[in-house]
C-alpha positions, 0 to 999 in steps of 0.5 A, spaced: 500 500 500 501 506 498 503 510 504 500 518 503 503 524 507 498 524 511 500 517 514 508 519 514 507 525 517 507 531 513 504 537 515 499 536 507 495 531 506 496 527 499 492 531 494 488 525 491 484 529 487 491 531 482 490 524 480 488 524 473 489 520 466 491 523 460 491 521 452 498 522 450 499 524 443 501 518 440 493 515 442 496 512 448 495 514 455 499 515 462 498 516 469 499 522 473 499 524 480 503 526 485 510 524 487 510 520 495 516 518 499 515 511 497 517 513 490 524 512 492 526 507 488 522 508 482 525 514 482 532 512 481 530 507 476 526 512 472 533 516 473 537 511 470 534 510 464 535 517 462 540 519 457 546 523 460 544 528 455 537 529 458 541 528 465 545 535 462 539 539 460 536 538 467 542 540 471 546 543 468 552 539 469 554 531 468 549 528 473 550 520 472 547 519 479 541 522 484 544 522 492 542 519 497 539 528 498 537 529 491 532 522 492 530 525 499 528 532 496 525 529 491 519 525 493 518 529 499 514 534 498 508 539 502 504 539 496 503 547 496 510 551 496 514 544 494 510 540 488 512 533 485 508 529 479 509 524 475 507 521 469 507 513 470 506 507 465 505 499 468 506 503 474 513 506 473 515 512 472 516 516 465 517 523 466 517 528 473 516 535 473 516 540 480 516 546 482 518 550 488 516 557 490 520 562 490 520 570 492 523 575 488 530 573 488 529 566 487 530 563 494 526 558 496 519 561 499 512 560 503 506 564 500 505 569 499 509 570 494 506 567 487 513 565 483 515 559 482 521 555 479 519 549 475 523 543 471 521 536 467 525 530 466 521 526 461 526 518 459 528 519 452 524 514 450 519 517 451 519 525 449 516 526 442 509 523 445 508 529 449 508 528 455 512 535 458 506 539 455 501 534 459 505 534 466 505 542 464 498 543 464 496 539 470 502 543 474 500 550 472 494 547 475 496 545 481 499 551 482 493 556 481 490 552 486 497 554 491 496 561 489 502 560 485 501 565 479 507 564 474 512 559 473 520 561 471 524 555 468 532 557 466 532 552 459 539 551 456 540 554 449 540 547 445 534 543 449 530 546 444 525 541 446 523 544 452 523 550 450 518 549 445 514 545 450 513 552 454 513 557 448 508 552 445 504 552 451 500 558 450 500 562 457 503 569 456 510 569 457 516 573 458 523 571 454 530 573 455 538 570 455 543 571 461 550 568 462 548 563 456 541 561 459 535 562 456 530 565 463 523 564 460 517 566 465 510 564 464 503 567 467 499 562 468 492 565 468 489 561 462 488 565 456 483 564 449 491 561 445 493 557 452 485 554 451 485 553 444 492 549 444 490 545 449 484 543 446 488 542 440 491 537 442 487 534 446 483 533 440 489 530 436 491 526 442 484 523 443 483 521 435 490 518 435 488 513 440 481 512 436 485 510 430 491 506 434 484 502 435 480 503 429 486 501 424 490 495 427 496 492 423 495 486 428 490 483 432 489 477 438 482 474 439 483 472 446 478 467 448 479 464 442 474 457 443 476 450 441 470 448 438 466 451 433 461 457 436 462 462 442 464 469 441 471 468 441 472 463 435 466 468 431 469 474 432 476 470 429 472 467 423 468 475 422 475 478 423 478 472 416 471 473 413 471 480 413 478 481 409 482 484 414 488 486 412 492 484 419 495 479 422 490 475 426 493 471 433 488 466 436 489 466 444 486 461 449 490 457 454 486 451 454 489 450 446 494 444 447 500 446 448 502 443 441 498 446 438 501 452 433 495 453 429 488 453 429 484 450 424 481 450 419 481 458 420 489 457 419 491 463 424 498 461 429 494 460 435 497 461 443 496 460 450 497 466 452 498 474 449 506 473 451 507 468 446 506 472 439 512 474 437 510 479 434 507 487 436 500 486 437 495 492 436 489 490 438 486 485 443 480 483 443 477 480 449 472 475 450 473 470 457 469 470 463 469 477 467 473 474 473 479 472 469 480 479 464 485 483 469 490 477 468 488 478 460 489 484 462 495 485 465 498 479 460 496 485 454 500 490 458 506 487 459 506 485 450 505 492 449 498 492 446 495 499 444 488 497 444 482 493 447 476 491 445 472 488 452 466 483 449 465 480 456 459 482 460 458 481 468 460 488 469 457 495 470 451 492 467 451 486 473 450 491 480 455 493 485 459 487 484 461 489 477 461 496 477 466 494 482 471 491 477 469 496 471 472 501 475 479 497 476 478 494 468 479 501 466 484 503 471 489 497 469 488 498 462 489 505 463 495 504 467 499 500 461 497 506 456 491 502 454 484 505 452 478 500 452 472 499 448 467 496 453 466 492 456 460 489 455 461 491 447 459 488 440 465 491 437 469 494 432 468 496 424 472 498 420 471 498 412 477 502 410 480 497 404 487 498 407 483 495 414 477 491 413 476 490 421 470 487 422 473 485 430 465 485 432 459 478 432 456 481 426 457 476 421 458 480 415 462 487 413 458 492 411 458 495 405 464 501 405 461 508 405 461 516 409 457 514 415 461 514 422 456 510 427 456 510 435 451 506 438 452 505 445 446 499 445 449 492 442 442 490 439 441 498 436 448 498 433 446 490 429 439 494 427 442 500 425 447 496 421 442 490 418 437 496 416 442 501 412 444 495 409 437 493 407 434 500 405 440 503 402 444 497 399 448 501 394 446 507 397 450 510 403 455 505 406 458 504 414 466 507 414 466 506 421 462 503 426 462 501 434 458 499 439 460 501 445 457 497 451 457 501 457 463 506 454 467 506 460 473 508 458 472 509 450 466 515 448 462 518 443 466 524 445 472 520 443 469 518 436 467 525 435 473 527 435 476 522 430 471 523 425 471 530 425 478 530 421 477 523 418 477 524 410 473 517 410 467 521 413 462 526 411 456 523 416 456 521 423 449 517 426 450 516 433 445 512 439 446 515 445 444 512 452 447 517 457 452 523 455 457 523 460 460 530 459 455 533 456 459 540 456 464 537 452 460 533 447 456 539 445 463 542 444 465 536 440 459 536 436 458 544 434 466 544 432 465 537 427 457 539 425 461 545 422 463 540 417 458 535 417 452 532 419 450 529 427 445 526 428 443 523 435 438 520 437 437 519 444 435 513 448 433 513 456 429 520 455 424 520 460 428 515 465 431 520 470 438 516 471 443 513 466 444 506 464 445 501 468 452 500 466 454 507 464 459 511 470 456 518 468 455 524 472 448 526 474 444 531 470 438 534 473 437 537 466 430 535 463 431 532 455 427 538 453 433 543 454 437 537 452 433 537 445 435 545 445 442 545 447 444 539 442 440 544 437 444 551 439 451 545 438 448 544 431 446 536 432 439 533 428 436 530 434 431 525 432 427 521 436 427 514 434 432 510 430 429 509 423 428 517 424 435 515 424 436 512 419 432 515 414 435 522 416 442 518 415 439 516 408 438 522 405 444 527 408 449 521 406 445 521 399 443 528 397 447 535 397 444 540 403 437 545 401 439 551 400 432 554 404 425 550 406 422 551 399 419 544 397 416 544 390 411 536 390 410 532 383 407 526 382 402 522 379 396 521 386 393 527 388 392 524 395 399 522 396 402 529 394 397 532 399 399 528 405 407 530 403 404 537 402 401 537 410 408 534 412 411 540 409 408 544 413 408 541 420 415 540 419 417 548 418 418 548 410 414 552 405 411 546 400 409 549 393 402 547 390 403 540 388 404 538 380 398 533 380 401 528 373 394 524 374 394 516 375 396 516 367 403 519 367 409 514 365 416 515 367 417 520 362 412 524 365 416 524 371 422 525 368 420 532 364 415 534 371 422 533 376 427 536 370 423 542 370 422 542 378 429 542 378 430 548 373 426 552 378 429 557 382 423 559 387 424 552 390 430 548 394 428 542 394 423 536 391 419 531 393 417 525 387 411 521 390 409 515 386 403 509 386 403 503 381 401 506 375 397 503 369 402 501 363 408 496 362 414 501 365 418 497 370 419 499 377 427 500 374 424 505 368 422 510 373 428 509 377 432 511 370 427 517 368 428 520 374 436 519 375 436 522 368 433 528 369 437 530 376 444 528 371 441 532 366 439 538 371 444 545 370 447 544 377 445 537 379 449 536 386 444 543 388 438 540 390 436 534 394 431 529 391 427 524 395 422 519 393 415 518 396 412 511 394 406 506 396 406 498 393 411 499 387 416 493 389 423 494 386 424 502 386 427 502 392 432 498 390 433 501 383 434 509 386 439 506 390 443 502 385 450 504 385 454 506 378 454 501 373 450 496 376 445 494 371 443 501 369 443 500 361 449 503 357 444 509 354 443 511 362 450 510 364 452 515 358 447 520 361 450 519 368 444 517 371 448 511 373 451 515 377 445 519 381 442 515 386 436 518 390 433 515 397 426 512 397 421 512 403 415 509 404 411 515 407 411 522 406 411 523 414 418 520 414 421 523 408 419 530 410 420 530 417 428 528 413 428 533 409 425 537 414 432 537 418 437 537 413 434 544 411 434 545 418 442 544 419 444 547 413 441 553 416 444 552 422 450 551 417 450 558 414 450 561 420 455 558 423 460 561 418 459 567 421 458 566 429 455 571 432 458 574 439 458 576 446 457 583 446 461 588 452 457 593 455 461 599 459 456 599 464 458 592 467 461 593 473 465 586 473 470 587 479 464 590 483 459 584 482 466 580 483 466 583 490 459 584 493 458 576 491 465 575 496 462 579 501 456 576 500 458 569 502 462 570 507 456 573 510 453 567 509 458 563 511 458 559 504 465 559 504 466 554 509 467 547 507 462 544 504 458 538 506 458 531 502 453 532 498 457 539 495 456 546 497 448 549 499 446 556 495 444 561 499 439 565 496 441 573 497 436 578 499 431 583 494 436 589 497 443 585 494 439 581 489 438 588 485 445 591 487 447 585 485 444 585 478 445 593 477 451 592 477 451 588 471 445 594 468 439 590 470 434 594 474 429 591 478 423 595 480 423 596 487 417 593 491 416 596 498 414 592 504 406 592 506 406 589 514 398 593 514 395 598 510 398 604 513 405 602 511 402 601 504 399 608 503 406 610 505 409 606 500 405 608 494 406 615 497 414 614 495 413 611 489 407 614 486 399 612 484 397 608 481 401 601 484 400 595 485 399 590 491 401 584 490 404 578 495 411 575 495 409 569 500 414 563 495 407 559 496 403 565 492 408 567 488 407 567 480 399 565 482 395 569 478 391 564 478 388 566 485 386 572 484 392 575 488 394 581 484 391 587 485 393 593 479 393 599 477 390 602 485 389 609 483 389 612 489 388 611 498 381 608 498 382 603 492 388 601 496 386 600 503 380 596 498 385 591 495 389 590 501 383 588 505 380 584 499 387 580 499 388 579 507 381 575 508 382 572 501 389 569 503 391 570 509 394 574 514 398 580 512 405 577 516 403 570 513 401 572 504 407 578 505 405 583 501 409 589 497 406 595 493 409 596 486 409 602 482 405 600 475 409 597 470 408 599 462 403 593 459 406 589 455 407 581 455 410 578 461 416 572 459 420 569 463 428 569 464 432 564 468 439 561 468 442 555 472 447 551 474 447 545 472 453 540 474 455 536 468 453 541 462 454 548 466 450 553 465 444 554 461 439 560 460 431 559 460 426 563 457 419 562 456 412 567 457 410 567 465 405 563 467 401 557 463 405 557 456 412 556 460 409 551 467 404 548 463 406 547 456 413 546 457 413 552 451 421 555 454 428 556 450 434 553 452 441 555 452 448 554 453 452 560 457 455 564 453 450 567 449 452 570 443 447 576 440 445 570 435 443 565 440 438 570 444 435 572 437 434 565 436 432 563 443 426 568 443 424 567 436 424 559 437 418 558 443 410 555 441 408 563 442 413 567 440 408 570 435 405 575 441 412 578 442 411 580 434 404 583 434 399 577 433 392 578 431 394 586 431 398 587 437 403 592 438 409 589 437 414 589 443 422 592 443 424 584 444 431 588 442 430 590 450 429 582 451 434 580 447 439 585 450 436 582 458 439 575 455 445 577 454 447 581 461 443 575 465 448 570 461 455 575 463 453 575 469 452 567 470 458 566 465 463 572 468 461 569 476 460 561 477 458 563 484 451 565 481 448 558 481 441 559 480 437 567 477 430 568 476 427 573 473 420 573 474 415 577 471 419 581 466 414 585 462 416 586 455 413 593 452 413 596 446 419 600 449 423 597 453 423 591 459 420 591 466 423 586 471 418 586 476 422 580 480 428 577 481 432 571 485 439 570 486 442 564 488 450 564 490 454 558 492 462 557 492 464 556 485 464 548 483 470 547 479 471 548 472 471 541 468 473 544 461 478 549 463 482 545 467 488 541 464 486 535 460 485 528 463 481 523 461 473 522 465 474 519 473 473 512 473 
């Protein structure tokens, strides 16, 4: 056992919480944590196998050997002015970095002086796989939290290495040359390019270890059965079937030892990893869950980069086998190693230079553009049977994984692969859970910028993850998930064949330019159907072109030519029924790939096909070129046009519905809106009242396990507080009788308002319990006399007099915190719209000009905003703006855990907040600011 500092002695406890797992940038991983006195002799080990010329750069002189002083003073350490980390692979050492505090004149110093010096010493052969930049970002990290805010590191001229790891890591610097010693002094405060570097290479590094799994040159199936069945022995026969173009090992340890191949696959098989003579890429596993770790620790010391886990008994199984999920993912981590799994279906690549198929699906899919992520087994062979049965010759798998209970390997993981992968233009995902919803939305903004993703999201209404699936809880409801993954750019549908025939027609056909649809066919009643489904789904349906029951594949080809020619629309729906006459399914099918051949700019406009009862066509559509197309329609190119077909209106529409949506989104993320600065803000002031604040409410204290308690701040510091960021709140005076109400409306002036603040009648104009536009003494005595039988006592109902706001509309504004995705920011119209029919808006923190337009103008009832029926239109310029101060506000301090601003009464010129609640808590840390790491198992 490890013995901590706590345990030795030491003034500090053993910080556990630095403890982290990182991809490196090759795609393998390393553990970091902090160094202990029981690393003694790991260290000398570690020294040893460094070069001397390392040794030189790091000291400055021969040093062959640490002392017996320097070992000391290396492992011990207070963990605040004296910091050591290591990064270990296999449970050794790879690469340390520390650092010491010191004052102005660089000698040794306890706080508060903030400098100080930092050195690394990375073993030889491993420099080049970034592990300084990793150790860098997680000891400036470390230090911060010490209250250290810059570090100094004097660097020889020729270890151009280690200088380039700090000017590389984005943090503003300093730079200068003495006594033949380059000084570099870094300020460790995060900056927009030190963020920017970061996740560059995170994302480098996560998609390296992604590729190191997808793309093998060698493969062991360990589990390998004797006879005939079993997932061992079918995974080796689809690994031969599917053409990989690796070498593949069969390893069971119950093969006679004997026995050099298996047969009749004719692959050398193995008793154990250890005795492939020969590197091994990636291990699948296929053995009972209690004997993995053995496999396991076998894999690690050969050197294996990669695992695919089949066995189940995990997660999914109780407490039992989350127990060994956590301590698989920590000894594969531990050797450099990423999983798939476990409990996986597995893994395919249809890539002609791979050809993987290292899952139990019994055949490789056809080649394609589509990248698939399925966190089900039974959805990921749904999935791949029915793309191959609608869309053979249509669309294509260029990769695939199932997941299972995604312990180490994620959809954010694939993300970041296939955002750069050449071989995909489309990303289709089924998702159960999404553990760091913060940094998937972030993920998939950045990748929907170049291709479409859509997810379909499964365990919506379930309130709790997956058995199996380790993820942080998330109280946010799936309708501002829905929201939130829209404002990221992700098509998010509903059911998985909204999923696939979304998949078939964005994989198939170009992007719409706009929402107008242009409908022909030969059944009035279908073009109908497909015109309703246009509206209901958000597009602009022309009048339909009726070609009557009698219209041959000719017809169809001069009505989509000239359809296709227009440019009042942007894209057409084709419906079609059995028509009288000898024309084939196939001679429909060649008439309208002619025509979109032949059209001037045939990769414009989407095409798609409605059809009831005609056997064939389908499958004709989707032919691919040269595949029985007759030499006349190859020489019109109409060979090379494939359309995808559908056999309901609904389903094509609410298709092209979102593809139209997205391409929208897509252009106007070429030109992304911004978060405006308003002089007005007082940040540091704000930044100052919410210290005092929690001081005051003694929120600053340790919190309890369950995580700090928000303290909801007063009306007087909730209006201070949010006029520092230009928000002003009416001022509501108390009314304890109805003498002081009469001197409140006095102060502020007739007429007024009297209305009650008790939490269990706040927003309750249901009851009857707001009086307005009191003109004078009299009606006021009336109302507050009316209000205290009706409700109760005036010490129990609390009422407040209000001066009389404009008339306008009354919305509602609110940000939260949320522990997994951040901050979100609400709006919606007060009362039944937003309580009732859950019609509110949802948002990311921080909120550009762009993203409060959109989000006011995207609720159910957002017409009464813009005059409906005649109305004045309100100054939703005024709303927009309140959005963008509530999202600084939330953004700038993380302590605001909670604002509600309710009724906030939107007139024709200007905004009214009527009322408002803050909620201040210590501020929860920062996930996606700090250094890289891997999730916490």
């Amino acid at each position: 056992m490890q013995t901590t500092p706590a345990q030795s002695g030491h003034e500090h406890a053993y910080p556990a919480h630095w403890e982290a797992d990182v991809v490196l940038r090759d795609g393998g991983t390393a553990h970091l944590r902090p160094i202990t006195p029981d690393d003694a002799q790991r260290l000398v080990s570690f020294y040893e196998q460094v070069s001397d010329e390392s040794k030189y750069y790091r000291f400055f002189a021969p040093y062959p050997r640490l002392s017996d002083r320097d070992v000391h003073r290396f492992t011990h350490h207070d963990y605040v002015d004296r910091v050591g980390l290591a990064a270990t692979v296999g449970g050794e050492f790879i690469a340390t970095v520390r650092y010491d505090r010191v004052d102005g004149r660089g000698l040794p110093a306890s706080g508060p002086a903030d400098e100080a010096e930092v050195a690394f010493l990375v073993q030889d052969a491993h420099q080049g796989r970034g592990v300084a930049s990793a150790l860098l970002e997680h000891i400036a990290a470390v230090a911060r939290e010490r209250d250290i805010r810059r570090f100094t590191a004097e660097v020889l001229p020729a270890n151009t290495k280690m200088i380039k790891v700090f000017t590389d890591a984005g943090y503003t610097q300093k730079r200068s040359f003495e006594d033949g010693v380059v000084r570099l002094q870094l300020d460790l405060e995060p900056t927009d390019r030190s963020l920017a570097v970061q996740r560059a290479r995170e994302q480098r590094a996560e998609a390296r270890s992604v590729q190191r799994l997808i793309a093998p040159g060698s493969v062991a199936v360990i589990g390998t059965g004797r006879a005939p069945g079993g997932m061992g022995r079918t995974v080796l026969r689809n690994l031969l079937a599917g053409g990989f173009t690796g070498r593949v090992h069969a390893v069971n340890h119950a093969f006679p030892e004997d026995t050099a191949r298996l047969e009749p696959e004719g692959v050398p098989a193995h008793r154990s990893v250890l005795g492939i003579p020969e590197p091994v890429d990636l291990a699948v596993i296929a053995v009972p869950a209690e004997q993995v770790p053995s496999v396991v620790a076998e894999c690690g010391e050969h050197g294996v980069q990669g695992l695919v886990v089949l066995s189940a008994g995990y997660g999914e199984s109780g407490a039992d086998g989350r127990h060994r999920q956590r301590e698989l993912v920590r000894q594969a981590r531990s050797y450099g190693m990423r999983i798939i799994g476990p409990n996986a279906f597995g893994l395919i690549n249809t890539a002609a230079g791979v050809r993987l198929n290292a899952s139990l699906s019994p055949e490789l899919p056809a080649a394609g553009r589509i990248g698939l992520f399925s966190q089900s087994g039974a959805i990921g062979i749904a999935l791949l049977s029915g793309l191959h049965r609608r869309a053979a010759g249509l669309v294509g798998i260029s990769s695939f994984v199932s997941a299972g209970n995604r312990a180490d390997v994620s959809g954010n993981d694939f993300l970041q692969y296939w955002h750069d992968d050449p071989d995909t233009d489309l990303v289709l995902m089924y998702l159960e859970s999404i553990g760091n919803p913060r940094k998937f939305t972030r993920l998939a903004r950045r990748t929907a910028a170049r291709k479409p993703v859509v997810v379909v999201k499964g365990a919506r209404h379930g309130g709790a993850a997956p058995t199996g699936h380790a993820v942080p809880s998330t109280r946010i409801p799936d309708a501002t998930v829905s929201d939130l993954l829209r404002q990221a750019g992700v098509i998010r549908v509903d059911t998985v064949t909204e999923l696939a025939d979304t998949g078939l027609l964005l994989a198939s056909q170009p992007l719409p330019a706009g929402p107008r649809v242009a409908i022909l066919g030969n059944s009035e009643s279908l073009a109908l159907l497909t015109y309703d489904a246009c509206l209901t789904d958000g597009l602009r349906p022309q009048p339909p072109y009726d070609l009557t029951t009698g219209a041959q594949p000719a017809d169809f080809r001069r009505a989509l030519a000239g359809a296709l020619a227009d440019e009042e629309c942007d894209a057409v729906v084709v419906t079609a029924i059995p028509w009288v006459g000898d024309a084939s399914a196939a001679d429909l099918a060649a008439a309208l790939r002619e025509a979109v051949a032949a059209s001037p700019s045939p990769a414009a406009k989407p095409v798609t096909v409605v059809h009831l009862e005609i056997p064939g066509l389908a499958e004709a559509l989707a032919e691919p070129p040269g595949a029985g197309a007759d030499d006349a329609d190859a020489d019109a190119g109409g060979a090379a046009v494939r359309i995808p077909a559908y056999p309901a209106a609904e389903r094509a529409v609410r298709a092209l519905a979102e593809a139209a949506r997205y391409a929208r989104w897509r252009r106007l993320a070429a030109e992304p809106g911004r978060v405006p600065e308003y002089e007005d803000i007082d940040e540091a002031g704000a930044a100052a009242d919410i210290e005092v604040l929690l001081e005051a409410h003694g929120a600053v204290l340790a919190p309890p396990p369950e995580g700090p308690r928000a303290v909801t701040l007063s009306a007087p510091d909730t209006q201070r507080l949010l006029a520092r960021y230009g928000i002003a709140v009416m001022p509501a005076l108390p009314a304890p009788d109805p003498d002081a109400a009469v001197r409140a409306a006095g102060r502020l002036g007739f007429p007024v308002a009297l209305k009650p603040t008790a939490p269990h009648l706040r927003h309750r104009a249901d009851l009857g319990g707001v009086r307005l536009d009191l003109g004078g003494e009299t009606e006021l005595r009336r109302a507050y006399t009316e209000l205290t039988e009706l409700l109760g006592k005036p010490e129990e109902i609390r009422l407040v007099v209000q001066s009389m706001a404009p008339r306008g509309v009354d919305t509602v504004v609110r940000a939260a915190i949320d522990p997994a995705a951040g901050a979100v920011l609400s709006f919606g119209l007060a009362g039944a719209p937003s309580l009732l029919l859950g019609d509110t808006a949802h948002r990311l923190v921080p909120v550009t000009d762009r993203d409060a337009a959109e989000q006011i103008r995207s609720i159910r009832t957002a017409p009464l905003l813009f005059g409906w029926r005649g109305a004045t239109p309100v100054d939703t310029r005024a709303l927009e703006e309140l959005l963008l101060r509530v999202s600084r506000l939330v953004d700038d301090h993380p302590e605001v855990v909670g604002a509600d601003l309710e009724p906030v009464i939107v007139a024709p010129h200007g905004v009214h907040v009527l009322g408002a609640t803050i909620r201040l808590s210590p501020a929860p840390a920062r996930t996606d600011l700090g250094p890289r790491s891997l999730p916490v198992v």
